[in-house]
C-alpha positions as CSV (number, residue, x, y, z in Angstrom):
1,X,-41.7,-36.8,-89.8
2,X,-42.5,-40.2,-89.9
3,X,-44.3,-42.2,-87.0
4,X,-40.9,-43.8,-85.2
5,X,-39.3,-40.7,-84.8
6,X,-42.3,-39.1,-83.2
7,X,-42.6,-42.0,-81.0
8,X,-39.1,-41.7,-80.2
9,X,-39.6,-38.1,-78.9
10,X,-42.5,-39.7,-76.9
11,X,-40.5,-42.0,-74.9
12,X,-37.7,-39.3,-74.4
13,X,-40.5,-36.3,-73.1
14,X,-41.8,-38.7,-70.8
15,X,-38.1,-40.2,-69.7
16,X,-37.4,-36.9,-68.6
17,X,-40.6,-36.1,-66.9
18,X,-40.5,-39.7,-65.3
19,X,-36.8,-38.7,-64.2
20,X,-37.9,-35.4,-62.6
21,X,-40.7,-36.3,-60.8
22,X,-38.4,-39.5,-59.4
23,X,-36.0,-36.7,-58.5
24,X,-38.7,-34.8,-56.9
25,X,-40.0,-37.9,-54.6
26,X,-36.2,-38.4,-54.1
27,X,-35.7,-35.1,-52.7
28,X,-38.8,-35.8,-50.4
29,X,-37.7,-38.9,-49.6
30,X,-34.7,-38.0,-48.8
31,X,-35.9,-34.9,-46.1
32,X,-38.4,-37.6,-44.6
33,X,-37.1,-37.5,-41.1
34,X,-36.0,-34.1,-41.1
35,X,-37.3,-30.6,-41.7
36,X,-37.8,-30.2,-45.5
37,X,-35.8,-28.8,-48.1
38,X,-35.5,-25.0,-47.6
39,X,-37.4,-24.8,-44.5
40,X,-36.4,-21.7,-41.8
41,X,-37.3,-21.5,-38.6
42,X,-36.6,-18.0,-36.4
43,X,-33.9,-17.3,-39.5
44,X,-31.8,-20.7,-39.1
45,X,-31.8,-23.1,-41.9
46,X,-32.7,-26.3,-40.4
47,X,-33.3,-28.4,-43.5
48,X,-32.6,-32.4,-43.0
49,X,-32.7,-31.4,-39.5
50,X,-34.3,-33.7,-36.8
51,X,-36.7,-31.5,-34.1
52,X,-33.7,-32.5,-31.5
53,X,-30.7,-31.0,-33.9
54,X,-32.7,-27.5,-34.9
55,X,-33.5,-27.5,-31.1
56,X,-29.8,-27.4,-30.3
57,X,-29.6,-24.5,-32.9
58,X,-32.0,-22.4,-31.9
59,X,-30.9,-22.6,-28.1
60,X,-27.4,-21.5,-29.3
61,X,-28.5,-18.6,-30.7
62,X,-31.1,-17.8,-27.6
63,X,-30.4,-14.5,-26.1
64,X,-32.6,-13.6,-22.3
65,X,-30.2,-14.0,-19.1
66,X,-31.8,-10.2,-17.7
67,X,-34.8,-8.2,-17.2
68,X,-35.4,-4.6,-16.1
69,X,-37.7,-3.6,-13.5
70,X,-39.1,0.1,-13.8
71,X,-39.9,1.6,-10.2
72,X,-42.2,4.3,-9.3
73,X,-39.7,6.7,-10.0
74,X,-39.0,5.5,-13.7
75,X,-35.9,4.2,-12.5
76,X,-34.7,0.8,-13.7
77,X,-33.2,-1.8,-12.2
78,X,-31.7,-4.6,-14.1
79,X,-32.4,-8.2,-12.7
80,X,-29.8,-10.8,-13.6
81,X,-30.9,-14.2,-14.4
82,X,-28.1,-16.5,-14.8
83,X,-28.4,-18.0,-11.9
84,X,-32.2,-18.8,-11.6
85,X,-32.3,-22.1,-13.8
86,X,-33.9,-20.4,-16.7
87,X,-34.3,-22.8,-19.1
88,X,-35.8,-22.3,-23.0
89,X,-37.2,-25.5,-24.8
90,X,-38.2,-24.7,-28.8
91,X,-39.3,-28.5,-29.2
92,X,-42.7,-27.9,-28.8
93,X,-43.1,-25.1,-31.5
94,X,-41.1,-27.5,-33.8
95,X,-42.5,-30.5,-33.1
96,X,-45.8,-28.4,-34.6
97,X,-44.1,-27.6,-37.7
98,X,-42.6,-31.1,-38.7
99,X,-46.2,-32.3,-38.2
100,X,-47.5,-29.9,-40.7
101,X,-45.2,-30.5,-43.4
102,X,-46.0,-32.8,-46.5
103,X,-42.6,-34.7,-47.7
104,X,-44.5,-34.5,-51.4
105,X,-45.5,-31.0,-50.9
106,X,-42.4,-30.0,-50.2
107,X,-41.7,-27.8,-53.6
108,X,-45.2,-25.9,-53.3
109,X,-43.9,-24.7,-50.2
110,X,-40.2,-23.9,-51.2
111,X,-41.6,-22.0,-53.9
112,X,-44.7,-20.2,-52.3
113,X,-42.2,-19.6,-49.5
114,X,-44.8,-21.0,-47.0
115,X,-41.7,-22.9,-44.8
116,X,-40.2,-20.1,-43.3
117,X,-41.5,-19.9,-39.8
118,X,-41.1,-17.8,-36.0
119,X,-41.1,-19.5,-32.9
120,X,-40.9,-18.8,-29.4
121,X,-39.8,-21.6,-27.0
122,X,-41.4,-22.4,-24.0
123,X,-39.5,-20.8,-20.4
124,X,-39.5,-22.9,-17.1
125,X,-37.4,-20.9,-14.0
126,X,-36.7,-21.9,-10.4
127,X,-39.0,-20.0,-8.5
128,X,-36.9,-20.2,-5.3
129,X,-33.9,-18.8,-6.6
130,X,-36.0,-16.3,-8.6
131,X,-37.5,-14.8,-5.8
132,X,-34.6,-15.3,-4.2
133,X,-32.7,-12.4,-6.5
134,X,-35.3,-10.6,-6.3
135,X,-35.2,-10.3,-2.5
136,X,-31.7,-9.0,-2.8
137,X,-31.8,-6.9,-5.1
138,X,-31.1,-3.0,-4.6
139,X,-34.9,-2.7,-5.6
140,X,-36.2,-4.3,-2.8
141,X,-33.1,-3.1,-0.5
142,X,-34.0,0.3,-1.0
143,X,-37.7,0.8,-1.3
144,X,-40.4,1.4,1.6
145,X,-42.1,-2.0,1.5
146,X,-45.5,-2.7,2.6
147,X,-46.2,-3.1,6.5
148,X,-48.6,-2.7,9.2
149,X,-46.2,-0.7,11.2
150,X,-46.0,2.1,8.2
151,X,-46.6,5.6,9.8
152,X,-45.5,9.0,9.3
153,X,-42.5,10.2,11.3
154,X,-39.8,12.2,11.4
155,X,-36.6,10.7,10.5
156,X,-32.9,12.3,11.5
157,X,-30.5,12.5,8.2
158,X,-26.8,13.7,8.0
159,X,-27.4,15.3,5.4
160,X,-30.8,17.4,6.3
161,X,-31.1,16.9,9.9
162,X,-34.8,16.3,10.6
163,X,-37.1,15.5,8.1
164,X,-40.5,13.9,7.7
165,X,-41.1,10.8,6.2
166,X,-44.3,9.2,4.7
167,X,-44.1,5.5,4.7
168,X,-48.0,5.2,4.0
169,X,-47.9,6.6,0.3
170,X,-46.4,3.9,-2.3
171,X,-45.5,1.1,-0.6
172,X,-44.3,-1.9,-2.1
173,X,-45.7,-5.5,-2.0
174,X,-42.9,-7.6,-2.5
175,X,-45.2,-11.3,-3.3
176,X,-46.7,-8.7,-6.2
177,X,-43.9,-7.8,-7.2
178,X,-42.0,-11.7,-7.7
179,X,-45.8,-12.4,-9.4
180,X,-45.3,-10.0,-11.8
181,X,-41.4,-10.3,-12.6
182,X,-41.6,-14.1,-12.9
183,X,-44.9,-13.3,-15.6
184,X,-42.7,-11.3,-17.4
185,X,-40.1,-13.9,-17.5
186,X,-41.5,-16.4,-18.8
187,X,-43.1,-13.6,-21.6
188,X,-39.5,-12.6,-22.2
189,X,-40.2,-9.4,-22.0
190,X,-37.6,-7.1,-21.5
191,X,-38.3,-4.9,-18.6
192,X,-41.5,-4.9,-16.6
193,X,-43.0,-1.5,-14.9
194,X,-43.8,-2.1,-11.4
195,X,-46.4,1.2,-11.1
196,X,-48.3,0.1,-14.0
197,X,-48.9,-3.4,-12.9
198,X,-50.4,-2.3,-9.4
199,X,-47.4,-3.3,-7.1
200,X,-47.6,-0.2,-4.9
201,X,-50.3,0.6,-2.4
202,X,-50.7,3.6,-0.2
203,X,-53.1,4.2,3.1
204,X,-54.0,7.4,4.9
205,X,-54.0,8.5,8.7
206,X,-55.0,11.9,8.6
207,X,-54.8,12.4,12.3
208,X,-51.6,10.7,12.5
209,X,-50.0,12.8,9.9
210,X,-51.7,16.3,12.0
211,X,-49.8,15.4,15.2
212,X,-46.3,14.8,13.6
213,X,-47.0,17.4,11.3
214,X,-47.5,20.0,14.4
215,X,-44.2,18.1,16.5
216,X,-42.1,18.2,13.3
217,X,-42.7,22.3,12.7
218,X,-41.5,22.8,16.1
219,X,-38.1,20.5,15.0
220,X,-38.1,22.3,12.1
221,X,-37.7,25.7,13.3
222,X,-35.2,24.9,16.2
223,X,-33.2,23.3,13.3
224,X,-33.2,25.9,10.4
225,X,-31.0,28.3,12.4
226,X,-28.0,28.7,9.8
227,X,-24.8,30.3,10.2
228,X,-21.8,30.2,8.2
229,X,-18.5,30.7,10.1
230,X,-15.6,32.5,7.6
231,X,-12.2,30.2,8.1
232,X,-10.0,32.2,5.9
233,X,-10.4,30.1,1.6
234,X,-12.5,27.8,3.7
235,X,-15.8,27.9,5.3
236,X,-17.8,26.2,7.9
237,X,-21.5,26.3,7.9
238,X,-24.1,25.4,10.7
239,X,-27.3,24.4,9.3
240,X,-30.1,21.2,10.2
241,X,-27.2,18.5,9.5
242,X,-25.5,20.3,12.4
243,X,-28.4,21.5,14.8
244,X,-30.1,18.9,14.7
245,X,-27.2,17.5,16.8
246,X,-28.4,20.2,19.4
247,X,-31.7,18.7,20.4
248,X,-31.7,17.0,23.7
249,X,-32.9,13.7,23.8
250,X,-34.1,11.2,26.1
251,X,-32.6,8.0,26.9
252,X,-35.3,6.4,24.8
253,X,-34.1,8.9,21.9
254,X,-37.6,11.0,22.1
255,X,-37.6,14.9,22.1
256,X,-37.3,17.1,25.4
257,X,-39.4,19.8,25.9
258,X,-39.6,22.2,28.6
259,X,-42.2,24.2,30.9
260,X,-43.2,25.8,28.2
261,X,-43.5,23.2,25.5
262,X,-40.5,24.5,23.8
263,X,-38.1,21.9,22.6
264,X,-34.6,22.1,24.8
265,X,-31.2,23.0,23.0
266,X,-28.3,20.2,24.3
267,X,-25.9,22.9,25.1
268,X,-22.6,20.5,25.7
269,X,-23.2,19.0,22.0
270,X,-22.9,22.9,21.6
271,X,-19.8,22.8,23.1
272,X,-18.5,19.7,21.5
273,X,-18.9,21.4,18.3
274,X,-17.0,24.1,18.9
275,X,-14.3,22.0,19.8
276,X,-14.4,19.9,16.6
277,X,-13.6,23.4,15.0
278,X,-11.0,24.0,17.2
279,X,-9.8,20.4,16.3
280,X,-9.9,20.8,12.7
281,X,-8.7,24.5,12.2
282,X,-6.3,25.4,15.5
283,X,-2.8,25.3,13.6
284,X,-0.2,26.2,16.3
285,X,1.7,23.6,18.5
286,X,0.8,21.1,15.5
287,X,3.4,19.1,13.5
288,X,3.7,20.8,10.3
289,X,5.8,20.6,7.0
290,X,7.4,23.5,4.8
291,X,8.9,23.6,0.9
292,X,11.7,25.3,1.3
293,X,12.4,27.5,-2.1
294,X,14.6,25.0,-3.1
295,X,11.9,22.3,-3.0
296,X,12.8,20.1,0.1
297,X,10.5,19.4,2.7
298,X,11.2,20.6,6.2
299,X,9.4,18.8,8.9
300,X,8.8,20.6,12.6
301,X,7.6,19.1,15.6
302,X,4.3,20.8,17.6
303,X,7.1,22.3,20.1
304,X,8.7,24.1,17.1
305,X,5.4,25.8,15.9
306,X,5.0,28.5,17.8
307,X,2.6,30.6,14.9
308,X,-0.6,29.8,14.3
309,X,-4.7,30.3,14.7
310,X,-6.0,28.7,18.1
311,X,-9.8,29.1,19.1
312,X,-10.9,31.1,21.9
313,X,-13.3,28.2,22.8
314,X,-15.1,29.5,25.2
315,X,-15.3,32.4,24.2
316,X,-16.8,31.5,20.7
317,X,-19.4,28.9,22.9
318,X,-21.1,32.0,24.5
319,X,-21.0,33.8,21.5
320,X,-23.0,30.8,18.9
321,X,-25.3,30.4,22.4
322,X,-26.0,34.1,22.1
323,X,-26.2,33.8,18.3
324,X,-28.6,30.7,18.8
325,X,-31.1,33.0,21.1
326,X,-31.0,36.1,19.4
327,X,-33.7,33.6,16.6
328,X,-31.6,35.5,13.4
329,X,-30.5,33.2,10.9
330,X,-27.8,33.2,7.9
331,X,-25.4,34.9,10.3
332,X,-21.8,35.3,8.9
333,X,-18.6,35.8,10.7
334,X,-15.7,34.6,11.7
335,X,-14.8,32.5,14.9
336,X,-13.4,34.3,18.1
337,X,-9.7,33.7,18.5
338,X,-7.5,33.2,21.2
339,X,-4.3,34.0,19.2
340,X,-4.4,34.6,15.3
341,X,-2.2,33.8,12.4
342,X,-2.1,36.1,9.3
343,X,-4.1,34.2,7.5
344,X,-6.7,31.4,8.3
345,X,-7.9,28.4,7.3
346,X,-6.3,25.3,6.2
347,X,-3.2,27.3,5.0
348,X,-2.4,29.9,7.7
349,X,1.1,31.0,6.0
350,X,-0.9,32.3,3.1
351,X,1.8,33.7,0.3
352,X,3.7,36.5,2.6
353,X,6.3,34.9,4.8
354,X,9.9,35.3,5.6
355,X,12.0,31.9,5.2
356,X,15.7,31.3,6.7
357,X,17.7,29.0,5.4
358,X,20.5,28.3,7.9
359,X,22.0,26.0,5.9
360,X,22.3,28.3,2.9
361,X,22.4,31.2,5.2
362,X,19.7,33.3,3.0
363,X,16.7,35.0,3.7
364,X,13.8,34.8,1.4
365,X,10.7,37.6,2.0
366,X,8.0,36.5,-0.4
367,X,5.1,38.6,-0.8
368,X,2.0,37.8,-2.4
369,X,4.2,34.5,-3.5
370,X,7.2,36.4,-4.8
371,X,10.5,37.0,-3.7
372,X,10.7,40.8,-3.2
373,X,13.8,40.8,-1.3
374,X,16.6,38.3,-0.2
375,X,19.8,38.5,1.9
376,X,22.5,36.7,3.5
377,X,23.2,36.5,7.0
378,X,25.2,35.2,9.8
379,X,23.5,32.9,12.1
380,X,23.9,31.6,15.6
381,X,26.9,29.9,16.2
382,X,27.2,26.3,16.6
383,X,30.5,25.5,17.7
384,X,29.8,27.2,20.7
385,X,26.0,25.7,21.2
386,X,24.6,29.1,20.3
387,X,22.8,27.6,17.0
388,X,20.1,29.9,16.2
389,X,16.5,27.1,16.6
390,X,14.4,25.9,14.4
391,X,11.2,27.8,14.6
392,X,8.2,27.7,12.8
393,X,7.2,31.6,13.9
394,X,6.6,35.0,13.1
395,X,7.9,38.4,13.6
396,X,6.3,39.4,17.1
397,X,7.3,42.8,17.4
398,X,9.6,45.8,15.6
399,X,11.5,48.6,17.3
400,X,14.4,51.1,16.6
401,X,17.6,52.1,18.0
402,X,18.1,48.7,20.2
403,X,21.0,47.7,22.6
404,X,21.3,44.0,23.0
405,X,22.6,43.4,26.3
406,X,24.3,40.0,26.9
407,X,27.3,38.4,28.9
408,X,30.1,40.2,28.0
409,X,28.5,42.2,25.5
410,X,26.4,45.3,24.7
411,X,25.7,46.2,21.4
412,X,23.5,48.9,19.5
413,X,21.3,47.8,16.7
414,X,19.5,50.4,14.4
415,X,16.6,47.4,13.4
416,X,15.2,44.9,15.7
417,X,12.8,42.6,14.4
418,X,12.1,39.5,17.3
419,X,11.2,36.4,17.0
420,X,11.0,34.3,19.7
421,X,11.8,35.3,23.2
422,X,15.7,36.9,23.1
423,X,15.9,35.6,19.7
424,X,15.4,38.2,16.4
425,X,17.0,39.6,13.5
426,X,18.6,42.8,13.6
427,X,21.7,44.7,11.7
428,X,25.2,43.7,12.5
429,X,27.4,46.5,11.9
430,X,30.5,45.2,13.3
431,X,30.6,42.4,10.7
432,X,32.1,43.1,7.2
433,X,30.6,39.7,5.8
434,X,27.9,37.8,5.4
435,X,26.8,33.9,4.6
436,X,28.5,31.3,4.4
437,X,29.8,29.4,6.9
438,X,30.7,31.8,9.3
439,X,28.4,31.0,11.8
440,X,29.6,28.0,12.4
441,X,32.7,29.4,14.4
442,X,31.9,32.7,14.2
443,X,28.3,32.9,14.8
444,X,26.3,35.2,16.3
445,X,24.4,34.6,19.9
446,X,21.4,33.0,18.2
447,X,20.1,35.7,16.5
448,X,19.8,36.5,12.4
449,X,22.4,39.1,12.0
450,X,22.1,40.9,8.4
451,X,23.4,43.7,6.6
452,X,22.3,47.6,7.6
453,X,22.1,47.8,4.0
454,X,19.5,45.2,3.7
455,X,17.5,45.6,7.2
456,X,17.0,49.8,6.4
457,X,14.7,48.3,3.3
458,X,13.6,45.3,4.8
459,X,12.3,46.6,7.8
460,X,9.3,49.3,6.7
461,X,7.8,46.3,4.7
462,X,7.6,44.0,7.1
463,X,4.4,43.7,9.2
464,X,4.0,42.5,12.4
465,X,2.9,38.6,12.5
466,X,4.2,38.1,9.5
467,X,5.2,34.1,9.4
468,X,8.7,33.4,9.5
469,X,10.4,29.9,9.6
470,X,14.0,29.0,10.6
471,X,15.2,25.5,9.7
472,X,18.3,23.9,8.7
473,X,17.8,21.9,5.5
474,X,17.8,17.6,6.2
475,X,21.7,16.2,5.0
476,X,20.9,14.1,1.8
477,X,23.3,10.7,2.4
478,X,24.4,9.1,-0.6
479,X,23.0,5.9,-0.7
480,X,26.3,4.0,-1.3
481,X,27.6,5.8,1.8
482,X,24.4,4.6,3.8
483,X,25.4,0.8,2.6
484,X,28.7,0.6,3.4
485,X,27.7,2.6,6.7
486,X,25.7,-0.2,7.6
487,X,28.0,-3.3,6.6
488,X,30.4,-1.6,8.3
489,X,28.1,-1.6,11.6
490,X,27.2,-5.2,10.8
491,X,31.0,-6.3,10.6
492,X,31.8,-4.3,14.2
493,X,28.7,-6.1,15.4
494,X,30.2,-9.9,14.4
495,X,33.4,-8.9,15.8
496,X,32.1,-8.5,19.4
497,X,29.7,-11.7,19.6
498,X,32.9,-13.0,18.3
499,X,34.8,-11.6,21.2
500,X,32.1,-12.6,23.5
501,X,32.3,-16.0,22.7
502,X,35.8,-16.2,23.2
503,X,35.6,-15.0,26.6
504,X,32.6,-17.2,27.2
505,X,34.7,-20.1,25.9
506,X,37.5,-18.8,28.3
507,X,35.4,-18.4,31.4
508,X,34.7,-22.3,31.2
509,X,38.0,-23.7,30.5
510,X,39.1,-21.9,33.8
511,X,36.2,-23.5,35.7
512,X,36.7,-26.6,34.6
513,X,40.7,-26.2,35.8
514,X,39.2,-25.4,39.3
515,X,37.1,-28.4,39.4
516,X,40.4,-30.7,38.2
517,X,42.9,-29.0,41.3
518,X,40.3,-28.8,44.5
519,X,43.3,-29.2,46.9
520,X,45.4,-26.5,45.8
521,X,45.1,-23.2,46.0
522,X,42.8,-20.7,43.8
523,X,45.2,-19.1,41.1
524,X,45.0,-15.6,41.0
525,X,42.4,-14.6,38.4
526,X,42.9,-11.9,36.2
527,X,40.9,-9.4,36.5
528,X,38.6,-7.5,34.0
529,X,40.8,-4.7,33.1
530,X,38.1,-1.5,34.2
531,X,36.2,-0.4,31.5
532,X,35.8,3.7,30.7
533,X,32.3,4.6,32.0
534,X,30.4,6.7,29.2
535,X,30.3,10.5,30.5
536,X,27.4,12.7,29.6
537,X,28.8,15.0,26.5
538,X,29.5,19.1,28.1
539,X,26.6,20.8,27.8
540,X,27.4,24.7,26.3
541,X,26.9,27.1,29.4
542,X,23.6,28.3,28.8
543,X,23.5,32.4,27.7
544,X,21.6,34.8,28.7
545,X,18.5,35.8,26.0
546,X,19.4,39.1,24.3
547,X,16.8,41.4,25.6
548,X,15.9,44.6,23.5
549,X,16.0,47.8,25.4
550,X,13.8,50.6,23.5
551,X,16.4,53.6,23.5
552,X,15.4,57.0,21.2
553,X,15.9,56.8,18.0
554,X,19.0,58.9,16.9
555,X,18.8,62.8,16.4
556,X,19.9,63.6,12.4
């Protein structure tokens, strides 16, 4: 090789290592006023970046608006911090970094991977609106907070009656407690434990706690008298969350006690009670609905329901007074009634009743909740006012071999089953058909009149009290019938303001004619031709109740 060509390859070796290590200045150079090439901070590239611009990106990807605070109980409570001017600044920890970097060093650091780096950024809050979350939060809302005026007491719940409460064990120190949160805060940490960092602080009064210790076990045993009262599905149960309504008071809400020391029961808020059962189970004379077995709704009035359970009231105060003195407990019984339903409870009808449809003119006797027998029947009749009424009932009483005795009749009935005063059902042997719309002109006197056939099994099954509701079903009106019902009441309406104001109009031109002619005579006015006063619609004569008359049942 001769001495040229080597020198050649000289001048090219070091070309290229001149041009690499310009490229390599270049590159640092070029990253001069930024982060160097390859450089991470927290996982963000933030090469050529100015401390401002990787700022910007490490705020945008800054995550800690809430922090959870751990009570006593272990229970967290998360503290929302959007609103308490949290800010996050990462500028400091940056401005560290850039200062640290070499712009000529720059490779031994890409390639020892020594400019990859973790950062946390500096946290300012407004205390005042940090302390003032705190303050309403449910934390603070619901805990026993520090005080002088902590005792022990006894507290009235409605849930347990009387209880006693301890305010001198773990209280909490709300200035502690904004100390430590804001700490934690500005750590970032994620929740914070309230027991562990010493915000609760209890005292002792060991002769306070003996003398409401001693008061409450008098309280105590007043209250724990517990009796359960058996409405039927439903049940009623007296225990502390009611007796403890039973304690007399005095005006300044402190315990009575009498001669004896013995704390004194407020027999009225006895009797108030009884009558908030009365209230809430007493079903007759009370506006009720039915389904009728084809599914429509049948509304009655109080004066319609005639069945029912009503409270003996008094009777039943005596009896929880006695109950109450005896000192037994988990008593279980039912209330005293004045007049009882078959069934009680909510539903008094239960699943045995007997329902008349008038409309349909069928009886339905569901037992258990299934139809076990079904009729027609002829009802009172209507065209004579004798309509049988709507009743929400039950059978009061049964007998045999019956004479109904009315105006200008007297008939023999093998079944009577009544109802409601002169009203029943019984067999109709005289008729040779039933349902319909016979009773409409050919009705009976009020009562249910059905076939022998029917009554001779229907009547051996029936108890007694059973429930038993007459109604006529509510007249569905086509809704296009109800629309031109009423433009056709809107059109007779216009017609006489129209009329009116053509009288009106009439009236005045007269006048005015009077007023024009004051020397001669008055015409003759014509007068209103006389208007029909509205008579009161006849009233059907009213007829005699059908009384049963118990007559011996016939010899075979």
């Amino acid at each position: 090789m001769n001495r040229k060509a080597i020198t050649s390859g000289v001048i090219a070796v070091l070309g290229i290592l001149l041009l690499a290590v310009s490229l390599y200045l270049g590159v640092g150079f070029y990253y001069r006023h930024g982060f160097g090439f390859g450089t991470t901070v927290n996982g963000e590239d933030v090469s050529s970046l100015t401390v401002e611009e990787a700022n910007k990106i490490l705020l945008s990807k800054y995550m800690y608006n809430a922090i959870e605070i751990v009570d006593k109980d272990g229970i967290g409570h998360s503290l929302d911090l959007s609103g308490v001017e949290l800010k996050a600044d990462y500028t400091p920890g940056l401005k560290e970094i850039k200062a640290k970097a070499n712009p000529i060093t720059w490779g031994k650091a890409y390639f020892n991977k020594t400019n990859h780096y973790q950062i946390e950024p500096e946290i300012s809050v407004n205390d005042e609106l940090l302390n003032k979350a705190i303050d309403n939060s449910e934390l603070i809302k619901n805990s026993l907070l520090y005080g002088n005026e902590n005792t022990v007491k006894i507290v009235k719940t409605e849930e347990e009656g009387y209880t006693i409460v301890d305010e001198t064990k773990d209280m909490l120190h709300p200035e502690t407690v904004k100390s430590c949160v804001k700490a934690a805060v500005l750590n970032r940490q994620a929740s914070v434990n309230l027991m562990d960092e010493g915000c609760y602080e209890s005292k002792n009064d060991p002769s306070l706690e003996s003398k409401v210790l001693s008061l409450y076990k008098k309280v105590d045993n007043f209250q724990k008298f517990h009796l359960t009262y058996v409405m039927g599905d439903h049940e009623e149960v007296v225990d502390p969350s009611v007796t403890a309504n039973w304690i007399t008071l005095d005006e300044n809400g402190e315990f009575l006690f009498d001669d004896e020391g013995n704390l004194i029961l407020d027999e009225k808020a006895v009797k108030n009670y009884v009558a908030s059962l009365a209230a809430k189970y007493d079903t007759k004379g009370r506006e009720r609905d039915f389904k009728s077995t084809s599914g429509k709704i049948i509304h009655f009035k109080k004066e319609q329901v005639l069945y029912g359970n009503v409270l003996d009231q008094n009777a039943e105060y005596k009896q929880l007074l006695a109950d109450i003195a005896s000192g037994e407990s988990n008593i279980r019984r039912e209330p005293k009634y004045d007049t009882k339903a078959f069934a009680q409870g909510a539903d008094d009808v239960g699943n045995t009743y007997i329902e008349i449809n008038m409309t349909e003119q069928h009886l339905y006797y569901y037992k258990n909740g299934v139809i076990v027998q079904e009729s027609d029947f002829v009802s009172g009749c209507t065209a004579r006012g004798n309509g049988t009424p709507e009743l929400f009932a039950c059978v009061r009483n049964k007998a045999k071999n019956v004479t109904l005795i009315g105006p200008g009749y007297e008939s023999f009935v093998y079944y009577w089953m009544g109802i409601w005063r002169g009203y029943g059902m019984h067999d109709a042997t005289w008729r040779g058909k039933f349902g319909g719309e016979i009773y409409k002109t050919n009705g009976s006197h009020g009562c249910i009149n059905l076939p022998l056939a029917f009554i001779k099994e229907f009547y051996p099954e029936v108890e007694v009290g059973t429930p038993l509701i007459t109604f006529y079903e509510p007249v569905e009106t086509d809704p296009e019938e109800i629309k031109k019902q009423e433009e056709a009441k809107k059109l007779e309406e216009e017609r006489k303001a129209e009329e009116a104001r053509k009288a009106e109009e009439e009236r005045k031109r007269q006048e005015e004619q009077q007023q024009q002619q004051p020397e001669q005579q008055p015409a003759e006015q014509p007068q209103p031709e006389a208007q029909p006063q509205p008579q009161p619609e006849p009233q059907p004569e009213p007829q005699p109740e059908p009384q049963p008359e118990a007559q011996p049942e016939p010899q075979p």
